[in-house]
Each structure stands twice: as C-alpha cells, then as structure tokens.
N, C-alpha and C positions, 0 to 999 in steps of 0.2 A: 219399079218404084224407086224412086228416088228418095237419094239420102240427104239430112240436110246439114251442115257443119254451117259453124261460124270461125272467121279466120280474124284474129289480132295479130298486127304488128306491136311489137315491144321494142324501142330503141335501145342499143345497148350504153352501157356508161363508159367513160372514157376508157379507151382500147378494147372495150370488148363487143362484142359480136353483137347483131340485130336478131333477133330472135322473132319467131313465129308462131302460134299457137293456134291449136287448130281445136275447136270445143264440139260435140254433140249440140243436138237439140235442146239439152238441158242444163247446155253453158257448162257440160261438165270436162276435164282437158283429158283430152287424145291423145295430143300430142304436141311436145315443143321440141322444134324445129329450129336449127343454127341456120341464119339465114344469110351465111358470108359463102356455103356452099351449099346452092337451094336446089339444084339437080338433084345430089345426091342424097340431103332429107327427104324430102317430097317423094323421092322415088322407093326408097326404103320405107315410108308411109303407105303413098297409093298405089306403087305398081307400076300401075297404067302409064303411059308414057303421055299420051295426049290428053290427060288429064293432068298431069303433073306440068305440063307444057303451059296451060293454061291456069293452074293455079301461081305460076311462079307469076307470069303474067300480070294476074290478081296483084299477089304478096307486091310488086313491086309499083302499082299504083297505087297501095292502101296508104291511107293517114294511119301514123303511129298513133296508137291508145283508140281506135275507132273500130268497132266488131261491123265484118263485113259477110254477109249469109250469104253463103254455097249452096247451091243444090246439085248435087252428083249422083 
C-alpha cells in the first residue's frame, strides 16, 4: 500500500536556506527539511536511497509555494 505525502518547497529569505516540507494526507507536517543539503535530510527522513534519489529530483523541479502529491 502505498503512502501518500505532499511535498512544498518554501523559499528561503535572504541568506537563508530553501527549505522543504513534506505533510501527510492530512496536510499535517512531517517533516521540514533544509534544502541546501537534500541528500542528507531526505535520507535521514526516508531511508531508502532510491527513494530519496527521486524525491530530491522532485524537490528540485517543484515551484516554490506549490504542494506537489507523492505516493511512496
């Protein structure tokens, strides 16, 4: 069965980091994630490596302020 997240990019403000946030199905947060090193958030989140391969992937075509649905 498959799990479902929704992932937002957040832009950061001047000098600071781009963050990522990763919500349940019920839009509720997970987790936020510094997105200036997304290997090593992502991987301390999912684990999985070829999942995390693919979610950076994601994070780095998402529009900031735009929820974009996972299914993992």
């Amino acid at each position: 069965m498959k799990q479902i997240y929704y992932l937002l990019k957040i832009k950061g403000l001047k000098g600071s980091a781009d963050y990522v946030q990763i919500r349940n199905e019920s839009l509720e947060l997970v987790a936020n994630l510094r997105f200036e090193a997304p290997f090593e958030s992502f991987t301390r989140f999912f684990g999985e490596q070829a999942k995390v391969e693919i979610l950076i992937a994601l994070a780095q075509r998402a529009n900031y302020g735009i929820l974009t649905k996972l299914e993992l």
